[in-house]
C-alpha positions in Angstrom: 7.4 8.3 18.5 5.4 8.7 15.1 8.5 9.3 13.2 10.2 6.3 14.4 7.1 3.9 14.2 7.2 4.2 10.4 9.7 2.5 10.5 8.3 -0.6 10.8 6.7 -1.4 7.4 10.7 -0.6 5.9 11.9 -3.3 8.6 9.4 -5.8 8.0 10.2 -5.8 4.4 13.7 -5.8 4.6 13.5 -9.0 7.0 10.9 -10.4 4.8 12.2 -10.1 1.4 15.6 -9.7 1.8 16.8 -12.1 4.5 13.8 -14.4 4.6 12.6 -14.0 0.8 9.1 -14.5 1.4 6.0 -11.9 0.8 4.2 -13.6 3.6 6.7 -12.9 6.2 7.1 -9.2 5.0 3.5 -8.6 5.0 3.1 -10.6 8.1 6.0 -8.7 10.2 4.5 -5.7 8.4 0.9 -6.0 9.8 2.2 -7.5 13.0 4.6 -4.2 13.8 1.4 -1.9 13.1 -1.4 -4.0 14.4 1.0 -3.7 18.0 1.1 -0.1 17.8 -1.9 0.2 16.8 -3.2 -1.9 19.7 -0.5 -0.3 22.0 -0.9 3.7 21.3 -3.8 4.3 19.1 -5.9 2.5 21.3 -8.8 2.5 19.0 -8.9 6.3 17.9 -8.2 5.6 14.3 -10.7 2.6 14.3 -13.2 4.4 15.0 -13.2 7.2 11.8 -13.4 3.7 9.7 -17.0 4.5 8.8 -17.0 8.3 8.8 -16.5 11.0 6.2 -18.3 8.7 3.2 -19.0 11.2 0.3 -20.2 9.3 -2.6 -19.2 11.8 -5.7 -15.3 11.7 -4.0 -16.0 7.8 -3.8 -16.3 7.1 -7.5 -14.4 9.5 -8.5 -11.2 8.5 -6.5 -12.3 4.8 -7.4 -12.0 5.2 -10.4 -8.6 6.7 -10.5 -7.6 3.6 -9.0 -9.4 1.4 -11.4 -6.8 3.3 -13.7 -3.8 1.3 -12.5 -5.0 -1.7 -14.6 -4.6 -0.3 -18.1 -1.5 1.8 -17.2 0.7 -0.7 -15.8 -0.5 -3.3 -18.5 0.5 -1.0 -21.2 3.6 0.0 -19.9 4.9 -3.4 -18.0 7.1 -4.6 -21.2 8.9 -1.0 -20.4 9.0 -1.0 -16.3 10.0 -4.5 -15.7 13.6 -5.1 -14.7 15.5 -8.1 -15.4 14.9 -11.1 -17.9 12.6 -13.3 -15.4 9.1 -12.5 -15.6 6.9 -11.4 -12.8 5.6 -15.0 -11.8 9.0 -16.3 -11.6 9.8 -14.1 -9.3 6.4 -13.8 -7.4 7.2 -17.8 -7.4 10.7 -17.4 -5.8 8.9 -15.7 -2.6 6.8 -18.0 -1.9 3.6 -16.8 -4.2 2.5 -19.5 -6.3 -0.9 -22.1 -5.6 -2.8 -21.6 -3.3 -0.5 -19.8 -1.4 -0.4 -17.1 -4.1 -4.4 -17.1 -3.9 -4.7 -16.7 -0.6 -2.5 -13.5 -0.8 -4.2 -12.3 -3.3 -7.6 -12.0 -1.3 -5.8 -10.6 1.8 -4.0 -8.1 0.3 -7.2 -6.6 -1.0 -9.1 -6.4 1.9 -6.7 -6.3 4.9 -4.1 -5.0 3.8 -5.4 -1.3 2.9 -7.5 -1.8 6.3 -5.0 -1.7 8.0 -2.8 0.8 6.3 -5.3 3.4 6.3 -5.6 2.6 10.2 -1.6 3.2 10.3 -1.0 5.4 7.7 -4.0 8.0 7.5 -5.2 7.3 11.2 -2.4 7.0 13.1 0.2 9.0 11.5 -2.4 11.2 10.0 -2.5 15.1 10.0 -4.6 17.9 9.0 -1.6 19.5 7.1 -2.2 20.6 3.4 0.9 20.0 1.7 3.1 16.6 1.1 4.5 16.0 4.6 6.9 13.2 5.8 4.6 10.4 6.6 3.7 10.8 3.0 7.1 10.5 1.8 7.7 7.9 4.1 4.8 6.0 2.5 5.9 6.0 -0.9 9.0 5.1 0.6 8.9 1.6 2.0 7.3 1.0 -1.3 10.2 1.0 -3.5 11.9 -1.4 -1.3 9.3 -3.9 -2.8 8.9 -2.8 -6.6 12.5 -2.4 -6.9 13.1 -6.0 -6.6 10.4 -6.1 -10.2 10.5 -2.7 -12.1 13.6 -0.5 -13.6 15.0 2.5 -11.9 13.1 5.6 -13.4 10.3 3.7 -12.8 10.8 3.3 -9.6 11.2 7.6 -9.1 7.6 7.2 -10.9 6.1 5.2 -8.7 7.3 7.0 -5.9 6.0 10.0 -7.3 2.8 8.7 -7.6 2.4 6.6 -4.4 3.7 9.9 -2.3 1.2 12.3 -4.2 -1.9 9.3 -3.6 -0.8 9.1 0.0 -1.2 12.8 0.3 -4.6 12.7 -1.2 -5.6 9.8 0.9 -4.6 12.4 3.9 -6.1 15.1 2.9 -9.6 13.5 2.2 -9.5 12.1 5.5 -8.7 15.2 7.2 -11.4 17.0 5.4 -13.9 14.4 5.2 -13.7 13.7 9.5 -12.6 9.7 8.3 -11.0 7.2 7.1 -14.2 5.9 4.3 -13.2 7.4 1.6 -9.0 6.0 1.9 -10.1 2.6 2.5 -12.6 2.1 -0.2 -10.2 3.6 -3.1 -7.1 2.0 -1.7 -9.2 -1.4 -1.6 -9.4 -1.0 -4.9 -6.0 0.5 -5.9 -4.9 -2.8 -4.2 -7.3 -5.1 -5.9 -6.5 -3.5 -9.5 -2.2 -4.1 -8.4 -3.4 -7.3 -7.4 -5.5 -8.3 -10.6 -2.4 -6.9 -12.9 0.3 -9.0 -11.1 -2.5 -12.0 -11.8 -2.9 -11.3 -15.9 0.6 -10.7 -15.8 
């Protein structure tokens, strides 16, 4: 059941970029497949390690990894970005521009790692040590998003690194006993992806 209900974030973008071409109806479909299950067959378990395993050295520390993303990608854009039309041309053609593009900006910094913590580290969680499958499968749906903005070896990068930070998120959960430490770095991984797309 776990294995096929990751599924849904690679369906949700697939129907939302590339049929519909719209973020909003990706990251709608996307939140709507998982808030369902969540609702369905988590029935609350994950919820509830929201507020639990807070460790405030781990916080700042794994915050500021995240703050990272910033300076990185803003270095390195002129040398990931595929194709001549530049990043708000093609945020534009799905839909992001305005208010519109405002509005997303907000909810994908705060709901949008709420809710994939809940899904990714909550519900398909595990206590296992190494990179397992829902990791993978994490870094994943990803690249069906950035492929439509960044090259092709950077897109085995980012895998990379989204797979390994999905693992990490795991793992601190599972040895933490919740899901506090995830969700406030991944608020801010989002928020720094978020603020780079915006100076970009």
């Amino acid at each position: 059941m776990k294995v096929i209900a990751a599924g849904i974030p690679y369906v949700a973008v697939l129907i939302g970029l590339y049929i519909l071409r719209s973020a909003w109806a990706a990251i709608g479909l996307y939140h709507f497949g998982i808030a369902l299950l969540l609702i369905a067959d988590d029935k609350g378990r994950s919820l509830k390690k929201i507020r639990s395993g807070y460790n405030s050295i781990i916080t700042v520390a794994s915050c500021g990894v995240c703050v990272l993303i910033v300076p990185t990608i803003l270095v390195l854009w002129q040398y990931m970005q595929s194709g001549e039309a530049s990043l708000k041309v093609k945020l534009t053609d799905l839909g992001l521009q305005g208010t519109s593009w405002y509005f997303f900006m907000v909810y994908f910094s705060t709901v949008q790692p709420f809710l994939e913590e809940l899904y990714w580290r909550g519900y398909l969680g595990s206590k296992q040590r190494y990179l397992c499958w829902s990791d993978l499968a994490f870094g994943g749906y990803h690249m069906l998003v950035l492929v439509w903005f960044i090259k092709l070896p950077w897109l085995a990068v980012s895998f990379i690194v989204l797979s390994i930070a999905a693992w990490a998120w795991r793992y601190a959960a599972g040895k933490l006993g919740g899901l506090a430490v995830p969700l406030l770095s991944h608020i801010v991984a989002d928020a720094s992806i978020i603020g780079v797309a915006y100076i970009l």
